[in-house]
VMD Tcl script that draws the C-alpha trace (Angstrom):
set ca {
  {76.91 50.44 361.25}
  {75.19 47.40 362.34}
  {74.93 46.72 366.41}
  {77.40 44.02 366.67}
  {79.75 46.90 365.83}
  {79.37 49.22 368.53}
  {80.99 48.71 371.86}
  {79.04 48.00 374.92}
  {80.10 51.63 375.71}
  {79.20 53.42 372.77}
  {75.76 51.33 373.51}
  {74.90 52.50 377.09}
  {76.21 56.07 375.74}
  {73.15 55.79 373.05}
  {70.49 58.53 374.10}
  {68.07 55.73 373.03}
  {68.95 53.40 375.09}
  {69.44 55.13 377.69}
  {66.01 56.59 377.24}
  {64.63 52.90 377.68}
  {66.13 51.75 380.57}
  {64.76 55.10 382.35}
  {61.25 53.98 380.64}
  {61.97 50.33 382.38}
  {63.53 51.57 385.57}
  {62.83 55.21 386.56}
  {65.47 57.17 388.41}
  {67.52 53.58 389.01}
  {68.26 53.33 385.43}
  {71.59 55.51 386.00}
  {72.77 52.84 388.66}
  {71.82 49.55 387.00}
  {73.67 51.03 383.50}
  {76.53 51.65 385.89}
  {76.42 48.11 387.23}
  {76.27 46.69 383.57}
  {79.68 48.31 383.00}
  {81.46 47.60 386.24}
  {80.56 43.72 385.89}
  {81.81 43.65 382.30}
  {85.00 45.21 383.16}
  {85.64 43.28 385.84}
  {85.12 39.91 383.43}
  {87.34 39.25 380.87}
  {85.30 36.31 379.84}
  {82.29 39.20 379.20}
  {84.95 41.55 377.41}
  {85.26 39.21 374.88}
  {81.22 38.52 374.66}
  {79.03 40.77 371.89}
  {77.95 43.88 373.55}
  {74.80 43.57 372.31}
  {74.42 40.34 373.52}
  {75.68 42.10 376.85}
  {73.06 44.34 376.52}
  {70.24 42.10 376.11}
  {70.65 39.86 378.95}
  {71.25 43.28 380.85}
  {67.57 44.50 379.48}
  {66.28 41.07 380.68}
  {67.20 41.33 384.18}
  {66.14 45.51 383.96}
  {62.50 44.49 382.91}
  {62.10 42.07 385.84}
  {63.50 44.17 388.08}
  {66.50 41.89 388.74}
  {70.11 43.56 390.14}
  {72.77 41.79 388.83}
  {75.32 42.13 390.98}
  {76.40 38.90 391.30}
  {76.69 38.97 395.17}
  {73.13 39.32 395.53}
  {72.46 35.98 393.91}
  {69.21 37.68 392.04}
  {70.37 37.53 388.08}
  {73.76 36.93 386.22}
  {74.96 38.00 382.92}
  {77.16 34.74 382.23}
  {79.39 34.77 379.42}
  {80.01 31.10 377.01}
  {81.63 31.54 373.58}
  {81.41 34.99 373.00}
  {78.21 35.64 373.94}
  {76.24 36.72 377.05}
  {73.64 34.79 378.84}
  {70.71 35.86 380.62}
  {71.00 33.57 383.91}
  {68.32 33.52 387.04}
  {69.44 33.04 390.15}
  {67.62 30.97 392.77}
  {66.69 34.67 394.63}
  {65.52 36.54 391.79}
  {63.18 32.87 390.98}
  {61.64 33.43 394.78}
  {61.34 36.80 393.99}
  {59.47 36.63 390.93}
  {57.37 33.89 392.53}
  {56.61 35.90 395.71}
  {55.92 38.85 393.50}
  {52.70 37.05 392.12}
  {50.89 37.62 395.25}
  {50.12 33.92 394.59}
  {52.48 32.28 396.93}
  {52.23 32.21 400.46}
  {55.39 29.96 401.20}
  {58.57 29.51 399.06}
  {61.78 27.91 399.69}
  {64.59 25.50 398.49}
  {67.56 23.50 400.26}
  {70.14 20.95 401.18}
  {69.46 17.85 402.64}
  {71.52 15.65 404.96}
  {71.59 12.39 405.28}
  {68.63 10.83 406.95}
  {66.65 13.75 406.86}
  {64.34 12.44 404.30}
  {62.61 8.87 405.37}
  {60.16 7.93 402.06}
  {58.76 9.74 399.22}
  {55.02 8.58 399.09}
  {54.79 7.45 395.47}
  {51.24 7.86 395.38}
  {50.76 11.90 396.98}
  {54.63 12.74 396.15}
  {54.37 13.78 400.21}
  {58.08 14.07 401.97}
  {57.99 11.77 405.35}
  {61.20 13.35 407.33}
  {63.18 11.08 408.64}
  {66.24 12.20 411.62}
  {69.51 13.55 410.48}
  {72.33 11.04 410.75}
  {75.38 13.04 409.42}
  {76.54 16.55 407.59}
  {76.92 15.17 404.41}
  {74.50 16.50 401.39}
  {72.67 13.99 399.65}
  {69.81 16.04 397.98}
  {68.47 19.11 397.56}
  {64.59 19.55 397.88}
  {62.18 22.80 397.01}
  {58.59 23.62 398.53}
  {55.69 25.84 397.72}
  {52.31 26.46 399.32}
  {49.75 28.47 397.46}
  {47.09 30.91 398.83}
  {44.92 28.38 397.89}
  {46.48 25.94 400.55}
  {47.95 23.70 397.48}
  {51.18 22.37 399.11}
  {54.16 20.54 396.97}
  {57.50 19.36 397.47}
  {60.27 18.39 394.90}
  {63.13 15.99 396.15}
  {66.46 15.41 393.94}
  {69.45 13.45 395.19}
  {72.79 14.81 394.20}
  {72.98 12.12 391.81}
  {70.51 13.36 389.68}
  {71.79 16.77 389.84}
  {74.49 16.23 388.51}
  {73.19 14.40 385.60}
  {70.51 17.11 384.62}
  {73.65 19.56 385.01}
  {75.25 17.28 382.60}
  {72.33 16.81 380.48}
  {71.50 20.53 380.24}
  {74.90 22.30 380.75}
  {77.79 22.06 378.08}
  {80.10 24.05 380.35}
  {79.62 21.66 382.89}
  {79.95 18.04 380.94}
  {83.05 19.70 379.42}
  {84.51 20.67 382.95}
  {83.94 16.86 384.00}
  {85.74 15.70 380.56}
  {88.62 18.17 380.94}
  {88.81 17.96 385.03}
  {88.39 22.01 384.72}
  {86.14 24.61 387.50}
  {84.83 26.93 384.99}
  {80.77 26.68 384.94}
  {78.45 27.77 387.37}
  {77.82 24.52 388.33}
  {81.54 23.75 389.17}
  {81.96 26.63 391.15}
  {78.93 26.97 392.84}
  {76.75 23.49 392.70}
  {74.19 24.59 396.26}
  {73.39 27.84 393.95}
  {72.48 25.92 391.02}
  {70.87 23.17 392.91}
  {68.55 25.19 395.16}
  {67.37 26.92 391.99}
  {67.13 23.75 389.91}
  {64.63 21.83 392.50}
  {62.89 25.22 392.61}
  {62.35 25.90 388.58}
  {61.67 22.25 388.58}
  {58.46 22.60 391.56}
  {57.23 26.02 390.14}
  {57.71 24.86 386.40}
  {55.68 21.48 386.71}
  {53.24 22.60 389.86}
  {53.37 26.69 390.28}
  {50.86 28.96 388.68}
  {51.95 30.75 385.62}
  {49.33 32.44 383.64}
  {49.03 35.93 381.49}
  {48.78 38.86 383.93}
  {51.56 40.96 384.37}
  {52.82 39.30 387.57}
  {52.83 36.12 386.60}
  {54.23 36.51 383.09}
  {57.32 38.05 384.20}
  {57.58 34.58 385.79}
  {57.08 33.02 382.75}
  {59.26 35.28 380.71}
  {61.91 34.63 383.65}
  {62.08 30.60 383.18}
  {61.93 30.74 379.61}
  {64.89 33.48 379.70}
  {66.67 31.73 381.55}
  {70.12 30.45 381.13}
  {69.56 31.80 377.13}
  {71.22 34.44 374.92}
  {68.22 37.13 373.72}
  {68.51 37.61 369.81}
  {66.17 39.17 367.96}
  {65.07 35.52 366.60}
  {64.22 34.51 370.29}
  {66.18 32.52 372.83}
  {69.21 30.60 371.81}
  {70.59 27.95 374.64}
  {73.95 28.04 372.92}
  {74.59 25.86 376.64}
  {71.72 23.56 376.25}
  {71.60 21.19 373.39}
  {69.23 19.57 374.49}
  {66.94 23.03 374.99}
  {64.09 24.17 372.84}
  {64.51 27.40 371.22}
  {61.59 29.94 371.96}
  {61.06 32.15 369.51}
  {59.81 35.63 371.25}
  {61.33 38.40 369.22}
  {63.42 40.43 370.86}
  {62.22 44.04 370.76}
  {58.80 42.40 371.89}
  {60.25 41.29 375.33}
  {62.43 44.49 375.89}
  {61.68 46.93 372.85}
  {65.07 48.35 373.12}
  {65.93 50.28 369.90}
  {66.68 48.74 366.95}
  {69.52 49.29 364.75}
  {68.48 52.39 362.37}
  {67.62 54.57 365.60}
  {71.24 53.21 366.91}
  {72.76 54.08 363.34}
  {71.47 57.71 363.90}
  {72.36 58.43 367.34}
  {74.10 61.33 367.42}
  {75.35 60.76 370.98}
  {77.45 57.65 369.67}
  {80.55 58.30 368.90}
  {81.93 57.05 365.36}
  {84.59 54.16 365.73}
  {87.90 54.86 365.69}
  {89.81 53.98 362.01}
}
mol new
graphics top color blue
foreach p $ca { graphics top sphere $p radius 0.5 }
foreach p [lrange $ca 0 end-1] q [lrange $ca 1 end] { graphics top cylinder $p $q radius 0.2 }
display resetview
């Protein structure tokens, strides 16, 4: 029986894979399998997802440490035509960051009216100008290295919303059907704190190959994808390129013939 037949429970019952997530996560493994299963049940929208595509973006979020309880904001398992997406939150992208030991300052936010005077176009430096009113006209993202490297990124809501309609289906269809059902309908601050954010760390932050950093880099190019064995596939993102990291090298969960002869999985019913 091939994966995409078992049930997310008959997966997390696997003595394999339970076995790796107490290689990933230790004595937490119990609690983080438990929170995989009370999300999905509380989710339709994830019922009807593959459970191994369930499982995958779970593993994701297990090997960067990530809860994903969505009220911590840290990582999301988001469902889109049947199946599961890995998603970052703007928290678990600080974390990652701050995790580095590269970053001594980190942060993202609204911004008012007024509060912004002039970009320089030269330096890319922020003049601040004096609030004039409550209402949101941008969201901007800073970092400052150990190094003392300082950079800001500055998008106005404008432009938000047409990257979220460039790079989210969900979203562009919610604006042609006049529908709340993407992350970005529902909750545009989250998704706009993190998107200046992946935008400064992406183009200025330091991402290189030891262990700290890369789970950085796995983290950005994870995100907002469903993990396959082929690689990443933005089934939200046609505009996206696909990576192609195979799967067991990211998370080396087992693969199906160790599934197939779990004894601990129960057969399906007939």
């Amino acid at each position: 029986m091939k994966q995409e037949n078992f049930t997310l429970q008959q997966l997390m019952n696997s003595a394999a894979v339970k076995h790796r997530f107490e290689e990933i996560l230790d004595t937490s493994a119990p609690a983080f399998i438990s929170s995989i299963l009370s999300i999905v049940r509380t989710n339709s929208k994830l019922q009807e997802c593959s459970p191994i595509s369930v499982l995958s973006a779970a593993g994701i979020a297990a090997a960067l440490k990530l809860p994903i309880n969505p009220s911590l904001g840290f990582a999301f398992i988001v469902p889109y035509k049947g199946q599961a997406q890995f998603q970052l939150g703007y928290k678990g992208l600080i974390q990652l960051a701050m995790r580095s030991g590269q970053y001594l300052t980190l942060n993202s936010g609204a911004v008012c009216e007024g509060q912004i005077k002039e970009i320089d176009f030269i330096s890319g430096e922020i003049i601040r100008g004096e609030k004039i009113s409550d209402e949101i006209v941008g969201y901007v993202a800073y970092m400052e290295l150990l190094n003392g490297f300082k950079k800001s990124l500055y998008m106005t809501i404008d432009e938000l919303r047409q990257h979220a309609e460039k790079y989210s289906q969900s979203y562009a269809y919610d604006l042609r059907s006049n529908r709340k059902s993407s992350v970005w309908s529902t909750n545009f601050d989250a998704m706009a704190k993190k998107t200046v954010l992946k935008k400064l760390i992406s183009n200025f932050g330091i991402i290189s190959i030891d262990q700290k950093s890369a789970d950085l880099a796995t983290a950005l190019q994870a995100d907002q994808a469903v993990i396959t064995q082929e690689g990443f596939r933005y089934v939200d993102n046609e505009h996206g390129e696909e990576k192609i990291v195979p799967f067991n090298e990211i998370l080396d969960l087992p693969d199906e013939k160790i599934l197939e002869n779990d004894e601990e999985i129960p057969p399906p019913e007939e």
